[in-house]
PAMI-740388 format. One record per residue: x, y, z of N, C-alpha, C in turn. Coordinates in steps of 0.02 Angstrom, whole numbers, plus 50000, padded with zeros to 5 digits. Layout:
BEGIN
XYZXYZXYZ
...
//
This chain:
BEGIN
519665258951890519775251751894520275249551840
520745243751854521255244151833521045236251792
521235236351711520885230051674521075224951701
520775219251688520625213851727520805209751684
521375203351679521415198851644521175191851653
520865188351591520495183851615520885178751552
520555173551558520775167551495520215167651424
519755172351438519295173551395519445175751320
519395173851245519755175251193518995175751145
519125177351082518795175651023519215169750984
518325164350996518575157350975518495158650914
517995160050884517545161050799517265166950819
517385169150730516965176050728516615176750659
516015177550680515545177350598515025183450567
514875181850540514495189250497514195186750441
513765190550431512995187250374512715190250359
512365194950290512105196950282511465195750273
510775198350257510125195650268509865193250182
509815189850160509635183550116509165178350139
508975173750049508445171350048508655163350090
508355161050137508695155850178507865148450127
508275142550124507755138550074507665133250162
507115130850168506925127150245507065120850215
507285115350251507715107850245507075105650242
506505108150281505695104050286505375104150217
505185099150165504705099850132504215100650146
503915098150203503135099850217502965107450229
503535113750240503215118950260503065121650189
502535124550211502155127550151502685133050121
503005138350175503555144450160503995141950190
504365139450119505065136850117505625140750108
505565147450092505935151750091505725158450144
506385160050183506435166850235506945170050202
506795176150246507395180750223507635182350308
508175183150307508735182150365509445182450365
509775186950423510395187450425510645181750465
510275178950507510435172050555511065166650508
510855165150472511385160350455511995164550424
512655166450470513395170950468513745165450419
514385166450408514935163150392515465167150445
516085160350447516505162650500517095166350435
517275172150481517965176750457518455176550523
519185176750479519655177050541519745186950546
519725188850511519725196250522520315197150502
520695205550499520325209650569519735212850542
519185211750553518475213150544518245221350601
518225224050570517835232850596517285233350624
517245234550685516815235350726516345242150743
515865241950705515685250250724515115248550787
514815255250765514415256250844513605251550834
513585250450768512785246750767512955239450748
513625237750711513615231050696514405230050676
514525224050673515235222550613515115223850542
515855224050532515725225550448515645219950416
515085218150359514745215350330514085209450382
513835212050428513455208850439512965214350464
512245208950481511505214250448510915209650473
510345214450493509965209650506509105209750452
508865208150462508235207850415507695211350460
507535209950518507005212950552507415217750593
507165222250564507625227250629507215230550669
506555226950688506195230150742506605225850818
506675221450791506565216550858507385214750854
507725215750779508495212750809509005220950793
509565220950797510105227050782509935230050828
510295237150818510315241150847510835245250885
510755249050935511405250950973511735245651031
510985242351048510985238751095511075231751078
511215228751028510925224551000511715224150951
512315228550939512645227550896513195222150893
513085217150951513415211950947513175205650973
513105200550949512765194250982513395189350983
513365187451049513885183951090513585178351123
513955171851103513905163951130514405163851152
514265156451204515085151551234515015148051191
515635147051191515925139151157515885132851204
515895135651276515825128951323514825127951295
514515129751284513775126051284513735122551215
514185121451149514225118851104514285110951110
514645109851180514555101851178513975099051215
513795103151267513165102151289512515100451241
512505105051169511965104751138511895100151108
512795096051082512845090851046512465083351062
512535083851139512515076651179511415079651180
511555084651211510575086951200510265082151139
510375086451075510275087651012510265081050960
510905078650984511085074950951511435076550875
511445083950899511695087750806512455089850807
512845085250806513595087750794513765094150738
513125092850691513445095950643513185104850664
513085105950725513105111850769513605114650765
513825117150727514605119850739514795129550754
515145131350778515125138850781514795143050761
514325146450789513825151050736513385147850734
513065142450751512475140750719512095142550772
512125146850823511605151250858511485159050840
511705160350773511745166450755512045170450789
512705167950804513195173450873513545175750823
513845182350811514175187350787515005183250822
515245183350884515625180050928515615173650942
515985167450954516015162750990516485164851043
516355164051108516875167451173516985161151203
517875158251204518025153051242517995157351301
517925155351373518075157251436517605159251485
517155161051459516505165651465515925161251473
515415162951516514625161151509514365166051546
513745165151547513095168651575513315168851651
513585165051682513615165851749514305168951757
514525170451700515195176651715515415181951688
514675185051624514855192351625514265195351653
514165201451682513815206651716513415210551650
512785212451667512345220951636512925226151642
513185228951628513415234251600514125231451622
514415227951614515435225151605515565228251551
516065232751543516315234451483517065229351478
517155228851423517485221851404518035227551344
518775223751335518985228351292519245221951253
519055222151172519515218951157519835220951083
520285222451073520905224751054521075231951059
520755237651025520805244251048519935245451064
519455240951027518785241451048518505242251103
517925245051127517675242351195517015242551178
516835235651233516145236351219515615234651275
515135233851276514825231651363514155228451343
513945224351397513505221451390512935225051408
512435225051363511855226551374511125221951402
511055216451368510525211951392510615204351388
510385200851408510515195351379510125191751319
510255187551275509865186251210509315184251231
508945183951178508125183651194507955178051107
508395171451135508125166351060507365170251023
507295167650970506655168350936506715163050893
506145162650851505895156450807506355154950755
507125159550723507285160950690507865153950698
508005154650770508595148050767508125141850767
507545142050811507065134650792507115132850720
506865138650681506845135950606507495135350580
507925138750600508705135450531508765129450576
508775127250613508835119250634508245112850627
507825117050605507115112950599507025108050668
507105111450738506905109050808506325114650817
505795110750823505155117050834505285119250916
505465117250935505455118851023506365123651041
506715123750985507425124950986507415130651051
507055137451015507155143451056506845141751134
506375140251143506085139751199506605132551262
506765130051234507435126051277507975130551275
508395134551228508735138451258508395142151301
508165145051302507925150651346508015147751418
507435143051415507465137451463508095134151508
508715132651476509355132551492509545137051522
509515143151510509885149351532510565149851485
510565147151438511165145851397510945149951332
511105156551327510605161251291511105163051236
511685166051303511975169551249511715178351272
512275184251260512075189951289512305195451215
512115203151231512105206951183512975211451190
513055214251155513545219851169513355225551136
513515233051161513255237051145514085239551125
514245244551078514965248151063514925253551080
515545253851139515655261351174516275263151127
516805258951093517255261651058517415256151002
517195259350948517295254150875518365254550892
518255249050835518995245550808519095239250784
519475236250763519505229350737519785225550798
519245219350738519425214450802519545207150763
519685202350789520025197050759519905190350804
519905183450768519935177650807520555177950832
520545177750913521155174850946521255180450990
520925185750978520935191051032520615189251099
521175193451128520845192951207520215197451217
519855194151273519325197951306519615202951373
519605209151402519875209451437519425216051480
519315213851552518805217651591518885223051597
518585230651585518865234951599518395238951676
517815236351667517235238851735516795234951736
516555236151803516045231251822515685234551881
515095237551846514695242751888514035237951932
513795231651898513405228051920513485221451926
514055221151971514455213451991513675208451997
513115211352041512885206952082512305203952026
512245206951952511845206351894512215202051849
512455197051851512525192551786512135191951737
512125192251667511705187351630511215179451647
511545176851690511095172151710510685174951757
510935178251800510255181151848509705183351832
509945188351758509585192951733508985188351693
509245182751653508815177751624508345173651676
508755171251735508225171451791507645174051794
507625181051851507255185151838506715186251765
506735187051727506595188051684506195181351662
506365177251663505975170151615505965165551647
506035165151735505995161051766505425163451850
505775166051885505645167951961505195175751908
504665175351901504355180951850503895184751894
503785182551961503295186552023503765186752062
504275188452065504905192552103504855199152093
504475202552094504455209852098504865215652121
505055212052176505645217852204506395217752159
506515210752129507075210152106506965213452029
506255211652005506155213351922506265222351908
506075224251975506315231751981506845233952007
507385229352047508165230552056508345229351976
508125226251948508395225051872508185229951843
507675233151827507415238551789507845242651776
507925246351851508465249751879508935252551858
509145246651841509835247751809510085250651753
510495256751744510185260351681510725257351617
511085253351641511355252151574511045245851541
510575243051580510145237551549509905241451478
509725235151425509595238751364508745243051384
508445246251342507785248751362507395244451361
507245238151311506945235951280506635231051349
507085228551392507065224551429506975227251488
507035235751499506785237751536506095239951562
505825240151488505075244051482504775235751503
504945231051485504585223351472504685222351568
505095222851596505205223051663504525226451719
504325233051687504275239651698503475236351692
503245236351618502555232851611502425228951679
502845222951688502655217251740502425220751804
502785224351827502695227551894502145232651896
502025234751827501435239851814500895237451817
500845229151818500225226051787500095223351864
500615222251911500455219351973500275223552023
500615227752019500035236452033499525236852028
499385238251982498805238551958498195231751994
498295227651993498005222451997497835222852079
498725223752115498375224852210498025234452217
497855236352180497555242752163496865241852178
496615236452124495845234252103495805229452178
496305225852184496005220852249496025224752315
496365228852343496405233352385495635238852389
495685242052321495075246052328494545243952304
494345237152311493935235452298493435235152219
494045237152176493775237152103493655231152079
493745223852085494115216852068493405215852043
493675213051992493035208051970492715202451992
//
């Protein structure tokens, strides 16, 4: 397949190491976290290896980094959306803990395994983000993560098939697309919405360039509904 040009660029690009973060709330009792979530923006050219950029890091590395996990990617089109939501202008690039801001791009237009090239790099998508409590609390919105999610305005992962530098103002540029019919929004669908779709939660499973993490969590669901017409079938049910 022959690359694919699109209008897709790097708007902002940030990186953060994991430090003591102080909470805006006086009332919480633990006013201090430790966290890579809050980046600063760099214009680069910033080095891309296979688990992360250079100088950025995460604090929990059960649940964040990784291979699968070595890039966190936002639009810039859902930044004004959140403003008029939120009411928080002072939302500005990065403040969803995205490694990337991507003008051109959303959930309903990159694919589970798209490999994407941008400058001599390549890289592909692995899952789509999975908010946690981490952006609720640097914004002090207790409900923050659970309305993204909710939106479908998540934000997705990249995994590195080929480190290199990369820079604000670079193009994004398609190089494959093995699972056209799997967007990120579908996939967030599935997943946190239509959740007794069974046949589809296992067309997703499936898929082997989905990250694991989201495969085994897929995998559980269908194991547990098994199980369940197992007991009602043979008469085990409580």
């Amino acid at each position: 397949m022959n690359p694919i040009p699109c209008d897709a660029s790097i708007l902002s690009l940030q990186v953060g190491l994991p430090r003591d973060i102080s909470d805006a709330d006086p009332n919480d009792s633990k006013q201090t976290w430790i966290s890579g979530f809050v980046k600063q923006p760099v214009d680069g050219p910033v080095w891309l290896g296979s688990l992360n950029l250079a100088g950025d890091g995460q604090a929990d590395l059960v649940h964040h980094g990784g291979a699968n996990k070595a890039v966190c990617v936002y639009s810039a089109e859902h930044y004004p959306f959140w403003h008029r939501e939120l009411g928080r202008v002072d939302m500005q690039y990065g403040a969803f803990g995205e490694n990337l801001t991507i003008t051109g791009l959303t959930e309903q237009d990159v694919c589970i395994g798209d490999i994407w090239a941008i400058g001599e790099a390549l890289v592909q998508v692995s899952q789509p983000r999975q908010p946690c409590w981490k952006l609720a609390r640097r914004w002090n919105i207790k409900d923050l993560a659970l309305h993204v999610q909710h939106t479908g305005r998540t934000g997705w992962y990249f995994r590195v098939l080929q480190e290199g530098f990369i820079a604000v103002g670079m193009p994004l540029t398609l190089v494959d697309r093995p699972f056209a019919m799997w967007t990120v929004d579908k996939a967030n669908h599935i997943m946190h919405h239509d959740k007794e779709n069974f046949a589809e939660a296992a067309c997703l499973a499936a898929i082997p360039l989905l990250s694991s993490s989201w495969q085994e969590t897929l995998l559980r669901r269908i194991q547990l509904i098994d199980e369940s017409n197992s007991r009602r079938l043979n008469g085990t049910e409580n």
